[in-house]
N, C-alpha and C positions, 0 to 999 in steps of 0.2 A: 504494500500500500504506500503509494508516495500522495505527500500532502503540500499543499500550500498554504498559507494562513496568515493572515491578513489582519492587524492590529492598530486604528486612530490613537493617539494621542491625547488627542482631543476628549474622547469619549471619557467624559469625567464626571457621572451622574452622582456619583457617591464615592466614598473614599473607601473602598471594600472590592474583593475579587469580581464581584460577581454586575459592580456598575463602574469599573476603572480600567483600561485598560493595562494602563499603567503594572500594577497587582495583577493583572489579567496575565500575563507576559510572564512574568516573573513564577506566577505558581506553576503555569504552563511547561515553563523550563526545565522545575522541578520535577513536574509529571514526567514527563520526557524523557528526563534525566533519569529516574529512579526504573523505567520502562525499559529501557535498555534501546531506545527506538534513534537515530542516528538524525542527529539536527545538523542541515548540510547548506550550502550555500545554493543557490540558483546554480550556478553552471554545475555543478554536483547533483542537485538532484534531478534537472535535464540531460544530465550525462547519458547516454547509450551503455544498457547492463547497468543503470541502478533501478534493481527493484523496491527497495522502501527507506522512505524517510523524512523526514520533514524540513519544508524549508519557513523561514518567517522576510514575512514583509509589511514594511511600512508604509501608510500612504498622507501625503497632501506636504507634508515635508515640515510641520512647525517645527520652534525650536527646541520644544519638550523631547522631540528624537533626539536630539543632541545636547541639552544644555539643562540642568538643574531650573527650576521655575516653577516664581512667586506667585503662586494662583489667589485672587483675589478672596474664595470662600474656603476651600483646601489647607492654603498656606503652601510651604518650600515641598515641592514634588520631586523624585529624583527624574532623571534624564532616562530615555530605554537605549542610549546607550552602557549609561552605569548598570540597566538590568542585563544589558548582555554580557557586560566587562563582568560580573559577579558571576552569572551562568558559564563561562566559559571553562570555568576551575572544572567543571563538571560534564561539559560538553565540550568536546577542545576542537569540532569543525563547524561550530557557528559563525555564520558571516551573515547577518540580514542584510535587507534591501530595504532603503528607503527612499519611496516613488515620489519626487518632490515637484512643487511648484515652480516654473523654470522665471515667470516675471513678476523685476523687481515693483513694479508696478501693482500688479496685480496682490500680491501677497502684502502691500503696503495698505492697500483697501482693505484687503481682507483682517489686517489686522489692527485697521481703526474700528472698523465696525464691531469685531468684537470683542476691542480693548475692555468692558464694563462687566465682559463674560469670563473673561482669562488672564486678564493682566495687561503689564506693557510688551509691545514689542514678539509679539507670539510669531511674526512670519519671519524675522531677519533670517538671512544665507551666512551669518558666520559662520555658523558652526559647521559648515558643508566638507571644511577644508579637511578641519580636524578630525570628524568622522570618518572621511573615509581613506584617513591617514593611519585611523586606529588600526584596522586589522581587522573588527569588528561588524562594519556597517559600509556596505556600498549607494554611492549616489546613483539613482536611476529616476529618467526620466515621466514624468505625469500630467505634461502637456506643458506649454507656455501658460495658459490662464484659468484653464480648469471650464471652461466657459463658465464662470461661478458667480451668481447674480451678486455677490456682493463686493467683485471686480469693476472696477469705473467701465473698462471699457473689454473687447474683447475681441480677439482674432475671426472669429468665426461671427465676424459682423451680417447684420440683419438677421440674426438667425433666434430662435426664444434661448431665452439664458436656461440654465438647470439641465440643460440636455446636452449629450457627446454623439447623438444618433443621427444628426444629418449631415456628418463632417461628408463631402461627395466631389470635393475637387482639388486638383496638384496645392494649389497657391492655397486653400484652408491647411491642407494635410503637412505642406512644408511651413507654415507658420506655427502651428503649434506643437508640433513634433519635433520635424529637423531644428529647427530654430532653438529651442527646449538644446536638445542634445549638445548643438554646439556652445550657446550660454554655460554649460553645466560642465564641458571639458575645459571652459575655459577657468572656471571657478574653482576646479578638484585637480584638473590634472590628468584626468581618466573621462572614457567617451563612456554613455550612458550602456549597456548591453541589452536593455530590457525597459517594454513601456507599459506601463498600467493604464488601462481605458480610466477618464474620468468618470466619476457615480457607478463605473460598473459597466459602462455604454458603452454594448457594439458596435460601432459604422459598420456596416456591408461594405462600404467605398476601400476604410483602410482593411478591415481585415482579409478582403477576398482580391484589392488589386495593388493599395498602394504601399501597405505591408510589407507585402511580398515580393516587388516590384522595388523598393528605394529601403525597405529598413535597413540590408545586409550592406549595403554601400553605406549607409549613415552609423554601422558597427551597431545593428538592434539584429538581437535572433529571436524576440521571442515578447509576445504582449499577451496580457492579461487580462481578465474579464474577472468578475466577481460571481459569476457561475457555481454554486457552491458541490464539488463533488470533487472527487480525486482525481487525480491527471492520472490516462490512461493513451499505450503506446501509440492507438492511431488520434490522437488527440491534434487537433488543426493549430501549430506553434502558434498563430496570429490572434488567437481566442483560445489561452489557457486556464484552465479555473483556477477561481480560490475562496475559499472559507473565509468570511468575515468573523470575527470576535465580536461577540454582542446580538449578533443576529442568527448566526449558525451554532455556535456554543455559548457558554456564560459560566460553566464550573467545570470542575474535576471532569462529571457524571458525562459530561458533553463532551470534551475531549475525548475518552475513554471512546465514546461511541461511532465517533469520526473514526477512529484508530483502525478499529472493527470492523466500520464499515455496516451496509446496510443486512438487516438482518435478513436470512434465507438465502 
């Protein structure tokens, strides 16, 4: 059984495993870890002949993946880097991905809007460097603007905000993609390997032409869908699934069950 598994940030309902992700990650770890089940990086667990194991990824890119942060009702939260750097003693080929917000622009909206919800300063790219310096945490790509209505403005003009489903021509597909990737080597150092559809959202356009067509020139092998089921070997690289935290699991009991797989 190989898995993907998908963890916000953000998702900070309560300060408890079961409404944080935060703790969400962390006990996960430890599941995993005590399971004997092998937590692998993306190119490892896409590797030809790996039959099981888990890989983790991060999406929208704040700087709670990277940076300790002063939540307004919470208080000082640790970083999911510090929960990997802590997990590692125990699983020593964890490498997540964290699928990030490629404009500075955009992630500047995003986190005025909702400075009253999380604090200061929740979108900056410092920490981009550092991460994926550690060892720990790779930068990968999750569009230029997320088409995110709380984005001023957005690549995929005239189009309704909150959606990724009608991306359908070169000039959308190269602006928030390609563009993404190059902003992001320019930032780390390293070109992005792998893109996370934003909300979860398929385009037919990239995954069935421009995907397949321009991703492996741009150094992308492989995008993500939030399709919640195991990746399996005739699986289409351009729409691979993954398990969200919070919506697909939320305890132990949940994990355990993904692991397994469905019953019969």
């Amino acid at each position: 059984m190989r898995l993907v598994l998908t963890y916000h940030a953000t998702r900070l309902e309560r300060l408890d495993r079961r409404g944080c992700d935060l703790l969400r990650l962390a006990a996960d770890l430890d599941l995993l870890a005590d399971a004997g089940v092998p937590v692998l990086p993306l190119d490892d667990l896409l590797a030809p002949g790996c039959r099981e194991g888990v890989a983790i990824t991060l999406d929208d890119g704040t700087r709670i993946d990277g940076e300790p942060h002063l939540h307004p009702g919470l208080g000082l939260l640790p970083s999911m880097l510090q929960v990997l750097a802590q997990a590692r003693r125990r699983l020593p080929r964890l490498r997540a991905s964290s699928f990030v917000i490629g404009s500075p622009a955009a992630r500047a909206d995003m986190a005025g809007a909702l400075r009253a919800d999380y604090g200061e300063d929740l979108m900056h790219a410092r920490w981009w460097p550092r991460a994926q310096a550690s060892g720990l945490m790779d930068i990968e790509n999750h569009s230029w603007d997320h088409n995110h209505p709380l984005a001023g403005t957005s690549a995929l003009a005239g189009q309704p905000r909150g959606t990724f489903l009608h991306v359908a021509s070169d000039a959308e597909a190269e602006a928030e993609i390609a563009v993404t990737s190059d902003h992001i080597e320019r930032a780390v150092g390293r070109r992005p390997r792998y893109f996370a559809y934003p909300f979860g959202h398929v385009a037919a356009f990239l995954r069935d032409d421009w995907l397949p067509r321009r991703g492996p020139a741009l150094g992308l092998s492989a995008a993500f869908s939030t399709e919640p089921r195991p990746l399996r070997d005739d699986d289409e690289r351009w729409a691979l699934p993954r398990f969200v935290a919070g919506r697909d699991w939320r305890d132990d009991a949940g994990l355990m069950g993904l692991l397994r797989g469905p019953a019969g």
